[in-house]
Structures are given as C-alpha cells and as structure tokens.
C-alpha positions, -999 to +999 in steps of 0.1 A: -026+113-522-027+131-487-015+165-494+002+190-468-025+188-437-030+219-412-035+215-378-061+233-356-056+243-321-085+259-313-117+259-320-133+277-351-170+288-332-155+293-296-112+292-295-114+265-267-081+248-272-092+213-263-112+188-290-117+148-289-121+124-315-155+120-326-154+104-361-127+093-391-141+085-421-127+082-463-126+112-486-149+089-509-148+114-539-105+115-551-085+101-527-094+073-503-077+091-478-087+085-440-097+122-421-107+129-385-134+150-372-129+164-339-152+178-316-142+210-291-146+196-253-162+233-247-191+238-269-194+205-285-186+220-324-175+196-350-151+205-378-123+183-393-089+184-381-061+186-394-073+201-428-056+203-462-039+235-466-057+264-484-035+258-517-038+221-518-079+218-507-088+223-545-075+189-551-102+170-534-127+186-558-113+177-587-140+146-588-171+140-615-190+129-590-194+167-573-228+169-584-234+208-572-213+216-602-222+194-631-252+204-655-250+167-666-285+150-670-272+114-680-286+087-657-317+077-637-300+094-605-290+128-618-324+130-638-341+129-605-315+152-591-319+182-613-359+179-615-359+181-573-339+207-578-356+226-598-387+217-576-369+236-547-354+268-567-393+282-563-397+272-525-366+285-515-372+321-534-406+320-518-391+319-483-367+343-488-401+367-503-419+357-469-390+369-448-380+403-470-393+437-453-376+461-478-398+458-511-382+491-528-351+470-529-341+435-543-304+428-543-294+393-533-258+374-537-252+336-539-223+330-524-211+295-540-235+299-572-223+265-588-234+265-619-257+296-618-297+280-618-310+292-583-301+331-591-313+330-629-347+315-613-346+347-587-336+371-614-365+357-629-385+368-605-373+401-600-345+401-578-307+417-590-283+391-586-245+380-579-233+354-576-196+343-561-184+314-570-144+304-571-145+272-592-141+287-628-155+257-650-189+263-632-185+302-630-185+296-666-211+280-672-234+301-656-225+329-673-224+318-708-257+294-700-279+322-680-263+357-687-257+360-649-229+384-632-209+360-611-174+372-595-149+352-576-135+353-542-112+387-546-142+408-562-160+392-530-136+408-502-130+437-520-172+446-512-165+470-483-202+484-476-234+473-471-253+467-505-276+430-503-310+430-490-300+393-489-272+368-488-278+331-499-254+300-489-267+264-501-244+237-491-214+260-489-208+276-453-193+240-444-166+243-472-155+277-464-118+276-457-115+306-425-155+304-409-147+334-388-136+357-417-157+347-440-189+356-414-173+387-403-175+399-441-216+384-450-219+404-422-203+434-433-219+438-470-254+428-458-280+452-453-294+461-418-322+437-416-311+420-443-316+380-442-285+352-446-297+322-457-280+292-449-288+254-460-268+229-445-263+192-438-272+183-397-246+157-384-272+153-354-299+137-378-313+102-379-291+092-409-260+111-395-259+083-367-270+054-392-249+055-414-220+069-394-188+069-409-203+060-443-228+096-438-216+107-471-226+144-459-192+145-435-176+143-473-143+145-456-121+168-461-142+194-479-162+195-455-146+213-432-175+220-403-202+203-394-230+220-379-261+217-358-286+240-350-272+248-313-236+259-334-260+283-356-276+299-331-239+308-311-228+319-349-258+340-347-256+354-314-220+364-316-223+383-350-252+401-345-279+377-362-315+367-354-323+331-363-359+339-369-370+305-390-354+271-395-370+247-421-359+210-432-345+201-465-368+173-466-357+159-499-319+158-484-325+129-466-334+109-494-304+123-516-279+117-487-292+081-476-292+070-515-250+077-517-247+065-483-259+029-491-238+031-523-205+040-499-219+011-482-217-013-516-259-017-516-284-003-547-290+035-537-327+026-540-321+014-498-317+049-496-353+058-499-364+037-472-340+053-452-343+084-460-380+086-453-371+069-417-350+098-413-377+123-422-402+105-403-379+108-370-372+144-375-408+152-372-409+143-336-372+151-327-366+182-350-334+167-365-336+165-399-309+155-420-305+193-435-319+225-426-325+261-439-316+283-416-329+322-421-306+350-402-315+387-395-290+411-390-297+437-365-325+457-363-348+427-354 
C-alpha cells in the first residue's frame, strides 16, 4: 500500500542535516508497511523518515482500531478504556486549574479534540471551549453528541491574535504534519502566561526499549516524532516556553504494553505485568512511558 514517501534532510527540532538509523518497525493499523525512524547525529531527536506526503498521510488512519476516535464500548478492552478515560478527564482539568493565574478568564482549545469528551468535561466546569479537530467523522460526533464548537485546521490558522488562556494537546503533537509551524502558531494565539499542555508517548521508557520494534506507541507512520523530555525542553527554550511541571501518564503504560504483547501474538493481559514493570522503573529513573508536560509562555 506504500504511498508517495517524503524525504527529510534536516532535522525538524534543530536543521542538523545528518540522522542515523535508530529503529524500522510495521504500520500495524492499514498497511503492513515497513517505516524507519531516524535519529539527528546533533541533538539526538527522533522522527520518522521518509514520511507519507501531506495528501496521502490520511490513509494510514483509515483503521477501526484508532481508538482516540471511536465512542465504541463493545468489548472487555475498550470498556476499560473509556472508564480510565473518563477517570483522567477530571485529573487533567485539575492540573490545568493548579497551573491557571488568570481566573477573570477561561478560554481553552483542544487541538486534536477526537471525539469531543475532555472539553465537554471542562465546559462543564466552567471553562469556554474549542476544539480543532481535522478528522470530520469525529468532529461530528462531538458536536451532535456534546453541543461543542469544534473547527478544523483552516478556522485554526486563520486565529491571528492572542485569545486562550490555555492550549491542550493529548496524544497529538507527534502527528502534526510541519512541528515547527504548527508551534510557531500555539504560540501565537496563546495568551501571555498562558499554559500548553502537551501529553505524549516517551520512546526513552522502560517499555519503549522492551518491546522495541513491537512498541506500538512508534505507530509508524503517523507518528511522525518521537519525543523525550530533553526534545521538550529545546522546543521550549527556542519558542519562548517555560516547562514548569511534568507528570506521568501512569495508566499509558498499561494501555501501551497490553497492544504491544498483542503485536507480539500473546493475550494483552501480559501487558499488565509489564506495564506495571514499566511504572515501577520510572519511579527511580523518571522515564515513564508517557508524560504531561505543562508550558508557560513568557512572562514566567
């Protein structure tokens, strides 16, 4: 199925020219397909190379197994799936509250909304909410299931000015298709000491090196990046950002482990096992297999 693949000759975070080999693994989701992740000889950043083109990278979403934007409830595995979820929809509003200074305001955008559940739980609590969110079946939903304003990509870039007291990202800076553009503009329509909120898988985690090529969190080739918390912190520092808190994603590891060891042809139920491993690691090395990482711009 390979479609029309991109190049990349330099590096997304720093524009050293020079990358290595540091991984190939399957696009396990449509089409079997073999893809490579390089990593820049400079400042070590991983991101997949060569990519599909912008018009063809829809393709290798068109799976049922893209969980981030199915309501479905059917089955053992997506029961437990939607009940953590909604487990985490209050912890993550309550860490955005902790970090807020402007209480006269309340404007936050979801960039990637899915199907629209984490912004009607924070419009429940108060906040005024957008989402952005380019894949229209979910869009969709989330309007006709939750009354919520969600736009897509051109009502995005057409926001010139600074309006949101908060920007949210769950699982989505790593599919972005142009990282420095896309930052350039969270930057631009976010508030001065306004927060960006980013949760994302760590490809230096326990279960990153286990399972290796079989880490279903490379999820080749929409995955486009692959971050650490050393790439965050240069994102930060060269756009005018503060990382002032990173948390884990403790239930992540479980998630991740139990589709790895199904790549792998075992029960998913290894997965817990290995997923609390991977937990129990990251206490003493600070690696867990996803993290929440809460920017500042300016003003500090």
């Amino acid at each position: 199925m390979k479609h029309d693949l991109i190049n990349i000759h330099e590096c997304p975070l720093c524009g050293h020219k020079e990358s290595k080999k540091y991984i190939s693994a399957k696009d396990h989701n449509v089409s079997n397909d073999l893809f490579t992740v390089v990593a820049c000889c400079s400042c070590g950043f991983k991101y997949t190379n060569p990519k599909p083109t912008e018009e063809t990278i829809g393709n290798y979403y068109q799976s049922n197994n893209y969980i981030s934007h199915t309501s479905s409830k059917k089955g053992v595995f997506n029961i437990i799936y939607h009940a953590v979820r909604n487990y985490q929809l209050n912890k993550k509003e309550k860490l955005i509250v902790k970090h807020h200074k402007n209480n006269d305001t309340k404007n936050l955008l979801d960039f990637g909304s899915g199907t629209g559940e984490f912004l009607k739980h924070c419009q429940n609590k108060g906040w005024k909410t957008l989402g952005v969110e380019p894949e229209k079946k979910a869009a969709n939903y989330a309007k006709k299931k939750h009354n919520i304003n969600v736009v897509g990509i051109d009502d995005f870039y057409s926001k010139q000015r600074s309006e949101y007291d908060v920007i949210t990202m769950w699982h989505v800076l790593e599919h972005v298709y142009d990282l420095e553009k896309y930052i350039l503009h969270l930057h631009k329509i976010l508030n001065n000491n306004g927060l960006l909120v980013l949760g994302l898988p760590n490809c230096n985690s326990y279960d990153a090196n286990y399972y290796k090529e079989r880490w279903v969190a490379w999820d080749l080739p929409i995955h486009l990046y692959h971050f650490t918390k050393k790439d965050i912190q240069k994102i930060a520092d060269k756009h005018g950002f503060k990382v002032i808190e990173t948390k884990p994603l403790l239930f992540d590891s479980f998630y991740i482990s139990m589709l790895s060891e199904q790549k792998k042809g075992r029960s998913k139920l290894f997965g817990l096992w290995r997923g609390l491993i991977s937990n129990l690691k990251a206490k003493k090395q600070k690696e867990f297999s996803s993290h929440i990482y809460i920017l500042r711009k300016g003003g500090f």
